[in-house]
C-alpha positions as CSV (number, residue, x, y, z in Angstrom):
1,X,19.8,33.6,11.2
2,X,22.2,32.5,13.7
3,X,19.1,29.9,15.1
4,X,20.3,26.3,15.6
5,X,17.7,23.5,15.5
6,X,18.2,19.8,15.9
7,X,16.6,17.4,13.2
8,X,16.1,14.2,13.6
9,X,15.3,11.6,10.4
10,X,14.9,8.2,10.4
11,X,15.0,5.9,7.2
12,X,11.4,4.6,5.8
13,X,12.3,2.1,4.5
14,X,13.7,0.9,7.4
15,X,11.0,2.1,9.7
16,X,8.9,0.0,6.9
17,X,10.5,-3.2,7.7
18,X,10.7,-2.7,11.4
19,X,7.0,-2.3,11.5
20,X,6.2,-5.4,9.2
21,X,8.7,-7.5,11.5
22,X,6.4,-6.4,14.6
23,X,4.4,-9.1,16.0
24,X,1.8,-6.6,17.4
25,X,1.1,-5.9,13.8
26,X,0.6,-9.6,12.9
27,X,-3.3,-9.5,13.2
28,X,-4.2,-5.9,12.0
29,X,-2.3,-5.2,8.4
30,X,-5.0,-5.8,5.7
31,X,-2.3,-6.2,2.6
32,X,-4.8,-7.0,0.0
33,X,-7.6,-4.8,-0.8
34,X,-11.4,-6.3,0.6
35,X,-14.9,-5.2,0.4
36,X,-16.8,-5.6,3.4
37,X,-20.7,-5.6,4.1
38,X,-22.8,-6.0,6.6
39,X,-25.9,-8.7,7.1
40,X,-28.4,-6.3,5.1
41,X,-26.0,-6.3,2.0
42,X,-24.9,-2.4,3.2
43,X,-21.3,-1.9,2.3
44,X,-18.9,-1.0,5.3
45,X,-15.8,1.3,4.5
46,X,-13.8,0.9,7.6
47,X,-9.7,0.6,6.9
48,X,-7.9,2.0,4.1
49,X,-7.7,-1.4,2.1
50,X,-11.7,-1.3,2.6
51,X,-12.6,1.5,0.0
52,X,-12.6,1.8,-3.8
53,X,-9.1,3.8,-4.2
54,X,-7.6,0.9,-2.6
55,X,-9.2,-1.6,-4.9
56,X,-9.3,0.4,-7.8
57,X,-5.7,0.4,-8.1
58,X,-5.2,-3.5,-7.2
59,X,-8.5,-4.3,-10.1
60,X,-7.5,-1.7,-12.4
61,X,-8.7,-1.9,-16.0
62,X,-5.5,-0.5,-16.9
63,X,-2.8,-2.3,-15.5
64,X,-5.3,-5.7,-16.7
65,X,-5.5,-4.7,-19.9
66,X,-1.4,-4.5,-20.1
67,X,-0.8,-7.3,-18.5
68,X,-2.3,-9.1,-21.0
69,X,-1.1,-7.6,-23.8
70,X,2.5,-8.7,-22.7
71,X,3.5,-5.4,-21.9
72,X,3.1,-5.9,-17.8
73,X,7.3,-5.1,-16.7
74,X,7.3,-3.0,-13.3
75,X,3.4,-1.9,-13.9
76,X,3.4,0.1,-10.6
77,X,6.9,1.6,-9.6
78,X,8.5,4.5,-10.0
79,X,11.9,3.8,-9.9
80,X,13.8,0.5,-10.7
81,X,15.3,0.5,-7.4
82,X,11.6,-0.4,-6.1
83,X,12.3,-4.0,-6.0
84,X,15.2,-3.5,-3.9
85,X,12.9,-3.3,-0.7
């Protein structure tokens, strides 16, 4: 019990921002969810933002539906420290 080990932690959210600011990322972040398909109409799942879980939650009947009953405050996060980023 007498072990020592080192840990070492960084801050996501600042991680986060770092790796937005990157210019090597410039090119290859997909923010918005897509569908692709190829020339014979054959859908192509090839990135995260490419498949359905990514846009089923960005065209979600759910968060439509209270958006436009009026009800659409912080649909989406957690905490209310999420707009902080």
């Amino acid at each position: 019990m007498s072990n020592v080990h080192e840990v070492f932690y960084r801050d996501p959210r600042r991680v986060i921002h770092q790796m937005l600011a990157n210019p090597d990322y410039k090119d290859s972040m997909d923010f918005s969810p897509y569908r692709a398909f190829d020339n014979d109409g054959v859908r192509q799942y090839q990135h995260l933002m490419s498949g359905d879980w990514a846009w089923d939650q960005a065209v979600s009947p759910h968060l439509i539906t209270r958006f436009w009953n009026s009800q659409f405050l912080n649909v989406g996060h957690d905490s209310p420290r999420s707009n902080d980023i």
